[in-house]
C-alpha positions in Angstrom: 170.9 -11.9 -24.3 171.7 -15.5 -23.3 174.9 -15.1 -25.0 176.3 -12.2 -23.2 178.3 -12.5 -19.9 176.1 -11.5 -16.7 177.7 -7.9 -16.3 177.1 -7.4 -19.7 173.4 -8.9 -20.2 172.6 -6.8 -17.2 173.7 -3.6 -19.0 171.7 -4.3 -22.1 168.8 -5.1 -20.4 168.4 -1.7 -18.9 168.4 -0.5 -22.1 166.5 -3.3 -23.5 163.5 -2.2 -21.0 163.9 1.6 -21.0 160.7 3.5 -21.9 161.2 5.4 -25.3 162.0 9.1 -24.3 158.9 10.8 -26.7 157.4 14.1 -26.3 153.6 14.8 -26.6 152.7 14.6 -30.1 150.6 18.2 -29.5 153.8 19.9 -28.4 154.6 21.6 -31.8 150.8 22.3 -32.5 151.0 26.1 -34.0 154.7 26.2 -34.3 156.1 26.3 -37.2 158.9 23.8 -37.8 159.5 25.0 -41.9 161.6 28.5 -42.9 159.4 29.8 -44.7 162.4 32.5 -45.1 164.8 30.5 -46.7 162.9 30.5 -50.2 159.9 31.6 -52.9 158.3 28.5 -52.3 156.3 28.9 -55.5 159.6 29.1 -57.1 160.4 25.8 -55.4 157.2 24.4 -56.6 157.4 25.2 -60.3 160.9 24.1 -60.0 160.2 20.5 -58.6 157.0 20.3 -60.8 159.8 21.0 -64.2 161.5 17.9 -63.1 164.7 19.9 -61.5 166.7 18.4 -57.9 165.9 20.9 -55.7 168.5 22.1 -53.5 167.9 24.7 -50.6 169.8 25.7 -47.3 168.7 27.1 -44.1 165.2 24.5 -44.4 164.2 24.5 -40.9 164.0 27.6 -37.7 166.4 27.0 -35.7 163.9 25.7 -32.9 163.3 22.5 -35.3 167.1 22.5 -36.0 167.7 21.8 -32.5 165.0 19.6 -31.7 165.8 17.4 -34.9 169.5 16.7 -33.9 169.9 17.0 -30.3 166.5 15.7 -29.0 165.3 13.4 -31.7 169.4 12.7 -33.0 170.9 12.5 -29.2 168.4 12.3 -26.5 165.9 9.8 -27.9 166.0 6.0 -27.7 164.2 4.9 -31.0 167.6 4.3 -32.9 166.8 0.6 -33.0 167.7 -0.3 -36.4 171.1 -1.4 -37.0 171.8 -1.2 -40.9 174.2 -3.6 -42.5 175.9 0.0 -44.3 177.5 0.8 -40.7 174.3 3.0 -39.8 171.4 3.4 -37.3 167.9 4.1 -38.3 165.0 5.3 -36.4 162.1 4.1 -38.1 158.1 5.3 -37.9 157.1 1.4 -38.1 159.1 -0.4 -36.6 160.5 1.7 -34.1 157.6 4.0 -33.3 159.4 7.0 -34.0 156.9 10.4 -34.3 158.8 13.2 -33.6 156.1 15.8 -33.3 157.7 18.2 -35.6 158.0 16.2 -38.1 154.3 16.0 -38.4 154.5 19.5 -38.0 157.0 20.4 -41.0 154.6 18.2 -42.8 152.0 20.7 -42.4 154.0 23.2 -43.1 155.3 22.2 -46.2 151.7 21.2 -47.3 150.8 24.9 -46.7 154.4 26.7 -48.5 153.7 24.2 -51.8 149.9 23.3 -51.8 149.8 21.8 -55.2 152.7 19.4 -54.5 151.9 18.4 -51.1 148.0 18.4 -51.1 148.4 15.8 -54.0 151.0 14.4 -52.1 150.5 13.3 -48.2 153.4 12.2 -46.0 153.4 8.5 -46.5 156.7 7.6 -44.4 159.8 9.0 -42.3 162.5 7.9 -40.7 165.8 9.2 -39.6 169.4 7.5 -40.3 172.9 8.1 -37.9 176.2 7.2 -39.7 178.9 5.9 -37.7 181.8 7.7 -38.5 184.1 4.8 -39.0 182.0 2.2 -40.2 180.2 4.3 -42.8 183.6 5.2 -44.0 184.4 1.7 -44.5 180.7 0.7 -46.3 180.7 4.0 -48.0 177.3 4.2 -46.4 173.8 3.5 -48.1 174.1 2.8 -51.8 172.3 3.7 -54.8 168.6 2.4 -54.6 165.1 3.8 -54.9 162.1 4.8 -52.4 158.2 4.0 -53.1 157.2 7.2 -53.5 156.3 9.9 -55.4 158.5 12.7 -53.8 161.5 12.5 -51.2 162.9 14.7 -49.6 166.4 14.3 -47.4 167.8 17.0 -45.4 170.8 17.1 -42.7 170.4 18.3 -39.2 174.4 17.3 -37.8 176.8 21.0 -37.0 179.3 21.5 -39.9 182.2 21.7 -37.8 182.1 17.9 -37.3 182.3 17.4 -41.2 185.9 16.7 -42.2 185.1 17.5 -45.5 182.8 20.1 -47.1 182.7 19.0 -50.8 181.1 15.8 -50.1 179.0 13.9 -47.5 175.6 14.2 -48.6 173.8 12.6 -51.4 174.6 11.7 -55.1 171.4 11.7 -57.2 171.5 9.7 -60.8 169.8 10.0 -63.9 168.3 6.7 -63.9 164.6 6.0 -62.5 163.2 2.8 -61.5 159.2 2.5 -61.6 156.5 -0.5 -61.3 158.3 -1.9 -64.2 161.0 -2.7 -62.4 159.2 -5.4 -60.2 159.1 -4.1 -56.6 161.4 -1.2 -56.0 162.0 -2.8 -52.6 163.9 -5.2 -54.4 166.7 -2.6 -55.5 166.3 -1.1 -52.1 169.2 -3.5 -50.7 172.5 -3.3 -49.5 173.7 -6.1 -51.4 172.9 -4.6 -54.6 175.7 -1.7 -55.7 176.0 0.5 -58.3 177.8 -1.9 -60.7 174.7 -3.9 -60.2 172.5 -1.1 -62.0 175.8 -0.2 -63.9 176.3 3.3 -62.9 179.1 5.5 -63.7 180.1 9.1 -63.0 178.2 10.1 -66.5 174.9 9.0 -65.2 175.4 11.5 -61.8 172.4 14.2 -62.1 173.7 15.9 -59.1 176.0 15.3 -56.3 175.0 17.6 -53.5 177.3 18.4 -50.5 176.7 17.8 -47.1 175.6 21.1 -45.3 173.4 21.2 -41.6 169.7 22.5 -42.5 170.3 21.6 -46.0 167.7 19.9 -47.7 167.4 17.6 -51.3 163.8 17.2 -52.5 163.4 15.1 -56.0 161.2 12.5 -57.9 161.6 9.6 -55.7 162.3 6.4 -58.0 166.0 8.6 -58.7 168.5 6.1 -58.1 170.3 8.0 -55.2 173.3 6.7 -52.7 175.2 8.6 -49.8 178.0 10.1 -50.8 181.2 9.0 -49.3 180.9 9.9 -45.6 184.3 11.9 -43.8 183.0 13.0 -40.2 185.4 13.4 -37.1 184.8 10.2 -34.6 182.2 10.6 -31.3 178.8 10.7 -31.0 177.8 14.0 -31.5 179.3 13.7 -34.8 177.6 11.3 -36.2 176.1 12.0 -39.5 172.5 12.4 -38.8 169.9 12.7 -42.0 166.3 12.8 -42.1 164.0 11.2 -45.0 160.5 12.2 -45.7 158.6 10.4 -48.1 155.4 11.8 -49.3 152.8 10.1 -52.2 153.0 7.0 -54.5 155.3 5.8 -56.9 152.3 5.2 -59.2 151.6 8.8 -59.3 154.4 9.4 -61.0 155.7 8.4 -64.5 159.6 7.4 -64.7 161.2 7.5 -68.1 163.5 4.3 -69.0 165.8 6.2 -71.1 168.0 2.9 -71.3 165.6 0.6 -72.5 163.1 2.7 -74.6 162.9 2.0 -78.2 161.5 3.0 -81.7 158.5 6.0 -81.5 159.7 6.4 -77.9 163.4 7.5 -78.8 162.3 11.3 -79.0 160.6 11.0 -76.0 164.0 9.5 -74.5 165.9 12.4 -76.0 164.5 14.8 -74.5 164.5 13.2 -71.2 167.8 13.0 -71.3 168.1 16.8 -72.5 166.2 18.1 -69.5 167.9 15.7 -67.0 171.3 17.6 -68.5 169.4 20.7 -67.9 168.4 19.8 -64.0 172.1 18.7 -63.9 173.3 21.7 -64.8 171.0 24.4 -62.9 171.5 22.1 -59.7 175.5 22.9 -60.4 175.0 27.0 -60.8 172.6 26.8 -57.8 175.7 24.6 -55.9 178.3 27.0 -57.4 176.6 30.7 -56.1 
């Protein structure tokens, strides 16, 4: 603050010292925060367990809807983390952010798929607002990989502030990194870009559009990246996305399809076959 002119320093430092606007963790204690509507969740289970991206809409009541982007997304003052990728992050560590029914969808989820979630607990969460200009410019957060066994991203912001419905939202590849990859924090960087892991449009699995109350839940070490971000200006429009991250990245086995050789290229093949397969029933289910 020493570098800021005395009107200004004064301004920041009301902010600086405001008390974080939180609600008490037991206040969503026997709501339920999770649809259970909006899909067969075994269904959703056997399909995530198969390997596919799964893709649902209408994830949340509309009680969690609101809570999730105008009290947690608007209202609340844990947005502390400015991102180089023209973004703000609200982040469980190190911003102390707990919304209460996010603990709550937690539960819920563990109860709608018990064999993925029980093996599975809620390891991490945090919540990301795009500016609409400079995420534009940055083309928002690119490909990298989360320590985790399963994520799962969904979208809270109205779809009348998205300026265009056929992108926005997340673009999933068909390239995994695991343990042998040295620290998966390491390709969880802004400076590292897709030409960095050389990705084209042929290694896409899925490229989901944006869509409020939408969610994307897949194997976690998926290279993934924001699609290109095209939201009107103001604050209320900022692209708001939530990321739950549940289990470890050792639990899981990820295929390098690039670099396996000898008795391992059948394996490889059909990797690559059910990744085309995933592809294309995450296209249908896009399509109807």
């Amino acid at each position: 603050q020493e570098h800021l002119a005395p009107a200004l320093r004064a301004r920041v430092a009301l902010h600086l010292r405001a008390r974080l606007n939180q609600h008490p963790f037991a206040e969503w204690h026997g709501r339920r925060a999770l649809n259970l509507a909006c899909a067969d969740w075994q269904d959703v289970e056997n399909r995530y367990l198969r390997g596919e991206v799964v893709v649902l809409d209408e994830f949340l009541v509309a009680e969690a809807l609101e809570e999730l982007y105008r009290v947690e997304g608007l209202e609340a003052t844990d947005w502390n983390s400015v991102k180089g990728g023209g973004y703000l992050g609200a982040m469980y560590r190190e911003d102390g952010f707990a919304p209460p029914v996010i603990a709550q969808l937690a539960n819920d989820l563990e109860q709608a798929m018990p064999r993925l979630f029980r093996a599975h607990s809620l390891l991490m969460f945090w919540g990301f607002k795009h500016d609409t200009t400079l995420t534009r410019q940055y083309q928002g957060i690119k490909p990298h990989a989360d320590a985790a066994a399963v994520n799962l991203n969904f979208w809270v912001t109205p779809d009348e502030y998205n300026l265009n419905s056929t992108n926005g939202g997340l673009v999933i590849y068909n390239r995994s990194l695991g343990q042998q990859d040295s620290n998966l924090l390491d390709y969880n960087n802004f400076a590292v870009t897709g030409e960095d892991f050389g990705l084209g449009e042929e290694d896409i699995l899925a490229r989901v559009p944006y869509r409020q109350n939408r969610v994307v839940m897949f194997t976690s070490s998926y290279l993934h990246a924001t699609d290109r971000v095209e939201f009107k200006p103001g604050f209320q429009a900022c692209r708001i996305n939530y990321t739950l991250l549940f289990g470890y990245v050792e639990a899981i086995r990820c295929w390098k399809s690039h670099k396996l050789e000898g008795g391992d290229r059948a394996a490889a093949a059909r990797h690559r076959h059910d990744a085309l397969e995933a592809r294309r029933l995450v296209e249908r289910q896009m399509a109807s």
